[in-house]
C-alpha positions in Angstrom: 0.2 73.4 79.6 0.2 69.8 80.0 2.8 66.9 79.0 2.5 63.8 79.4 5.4 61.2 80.2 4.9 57.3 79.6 8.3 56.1 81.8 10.0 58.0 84.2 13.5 57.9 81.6 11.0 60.3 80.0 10.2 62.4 82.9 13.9 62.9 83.8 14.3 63.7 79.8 11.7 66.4 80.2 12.7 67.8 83.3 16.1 67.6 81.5 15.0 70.0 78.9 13.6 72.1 81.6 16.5 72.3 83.6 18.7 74.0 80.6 16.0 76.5 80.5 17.1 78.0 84.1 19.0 80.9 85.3 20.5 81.5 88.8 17.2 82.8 90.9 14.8 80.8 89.2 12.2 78.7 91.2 10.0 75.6 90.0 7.4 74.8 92.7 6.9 71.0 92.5 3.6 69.3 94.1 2.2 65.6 93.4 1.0 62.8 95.8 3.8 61.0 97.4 5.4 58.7 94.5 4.5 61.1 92.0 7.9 61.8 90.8 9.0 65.3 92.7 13.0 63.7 93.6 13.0 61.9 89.8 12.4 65.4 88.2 14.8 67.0 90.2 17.5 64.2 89.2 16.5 65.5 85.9 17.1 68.8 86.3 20.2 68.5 88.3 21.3 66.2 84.9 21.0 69.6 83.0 23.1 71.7 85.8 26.1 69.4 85.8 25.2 67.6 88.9 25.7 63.3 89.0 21.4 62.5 89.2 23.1 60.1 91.7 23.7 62.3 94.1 20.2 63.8 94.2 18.8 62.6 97.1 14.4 63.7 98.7 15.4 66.2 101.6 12.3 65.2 103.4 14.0 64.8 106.6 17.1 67.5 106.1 15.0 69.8 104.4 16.9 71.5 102.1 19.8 69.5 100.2 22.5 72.0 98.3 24.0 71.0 95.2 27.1 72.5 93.1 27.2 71.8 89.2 28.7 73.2 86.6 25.7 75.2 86.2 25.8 76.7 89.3 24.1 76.1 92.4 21.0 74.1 92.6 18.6 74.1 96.3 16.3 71.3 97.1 13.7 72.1 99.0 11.1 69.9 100.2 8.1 71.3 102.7 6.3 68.1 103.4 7.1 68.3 107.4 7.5 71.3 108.1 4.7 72.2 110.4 4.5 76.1 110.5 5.8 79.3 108.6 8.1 79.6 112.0 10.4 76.2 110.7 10.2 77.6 107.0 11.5 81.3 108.8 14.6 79.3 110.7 16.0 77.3 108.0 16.2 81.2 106.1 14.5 80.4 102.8 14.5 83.8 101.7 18.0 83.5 101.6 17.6 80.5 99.2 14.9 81.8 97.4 16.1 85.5 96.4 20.0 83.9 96.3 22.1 83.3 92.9 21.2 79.4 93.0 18.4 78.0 91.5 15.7 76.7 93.6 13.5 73.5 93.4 10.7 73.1 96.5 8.6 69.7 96.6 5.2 70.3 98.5 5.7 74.4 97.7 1.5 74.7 97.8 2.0 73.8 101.2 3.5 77.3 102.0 2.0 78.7 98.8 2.4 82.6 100.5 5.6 82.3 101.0 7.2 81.8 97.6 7.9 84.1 94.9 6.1 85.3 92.6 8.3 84.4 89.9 8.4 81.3 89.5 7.4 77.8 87.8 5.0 75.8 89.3 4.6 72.1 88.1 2.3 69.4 89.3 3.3 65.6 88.6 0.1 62.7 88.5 0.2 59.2 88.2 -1.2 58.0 85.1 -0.8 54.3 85.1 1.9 52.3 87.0 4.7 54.1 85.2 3.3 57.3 83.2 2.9 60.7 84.5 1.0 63.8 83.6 2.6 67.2 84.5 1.1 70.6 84.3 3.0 73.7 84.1 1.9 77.2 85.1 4.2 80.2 85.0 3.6 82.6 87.9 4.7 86.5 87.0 6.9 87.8 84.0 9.8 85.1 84.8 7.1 82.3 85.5 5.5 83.0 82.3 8.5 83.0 80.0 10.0 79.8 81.0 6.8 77.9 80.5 6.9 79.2 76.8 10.2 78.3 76.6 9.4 74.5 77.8 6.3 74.8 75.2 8.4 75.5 72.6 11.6 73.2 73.4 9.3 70.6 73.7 6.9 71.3 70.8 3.4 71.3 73.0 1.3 72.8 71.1 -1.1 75.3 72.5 -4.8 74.7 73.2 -7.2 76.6 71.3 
């Protein structure tokens, strides 16, 4: 399923949308080119759990950033240095991952085998200086019902 954004107020209104969708164990795989928007949907989805968008900040260099909302806990996750599945085994992602939080990872594809199943995977584009494409593909039973969910709450209408 596709959607397409023309200003990234409109990507943080969709990932908005998105965001009330989740439940605690939940995981969105996000993957772009840098600049693509990753951090700006998360602000978006954090908006939806309660957290300040402010306070959303890319954990490129810490990794992982936690976040409490009144929607529980949300975990930021971004892969783009880690080098080996060694790094992604000592900062305990399964813990993350499989814990009662929901879980966002930017550059996910880039340690594709180790995420769950379950989960939401969304890819960002560029289109234009300030537009965006983003493709959604739900990944097992949980994967699958969220995206209908976003279809719906968002009115894409299926292709034929």
């Amino acid at each position: 399923m596709e959607i397409a954004s023309h200003s990234p107020e409109e990507t943080m209104r969709i990932a908005e949308a998105v965001g009330e969708l989740l439940r605690p164990g939940d995981l969105l795989n996000l993957n772009g080119e840098l600049g693509a928007g990753k951090t700006l949907f998360v602000k978006g989805l954090a908006a939806a759990l309660g957290i300040p968008a402010e306070m959303v900040t890319s954990p490129t260099f810490s990794i992982i950033n936690e976040y409490m909302g009144k929607g529980g806990l949300l975990y930021h996750f971004d892969f783009y240095r880690l080098q080996d599945e060694l790094e992604l085994e000592n900062i305990g992602y399964q813990d993350y991952f499989y814990g009662s939080g929901i879980t966002v990872v930017e550059w996910g594809d880039l340690f594709r085998e180790q995420l769950p199943e379950e989960r939401l995977d969304i890819v960002l584009e560029k289109a234009g200086s300030q537009g965006r494409k983003l493709t959604f593909s739900g990944c097992g039973d949980r994967g699958r019902e969220i995206a209908e969910q976003v279809r719906r709450r968002l009115g894409v209408h299926p292709r034929h």
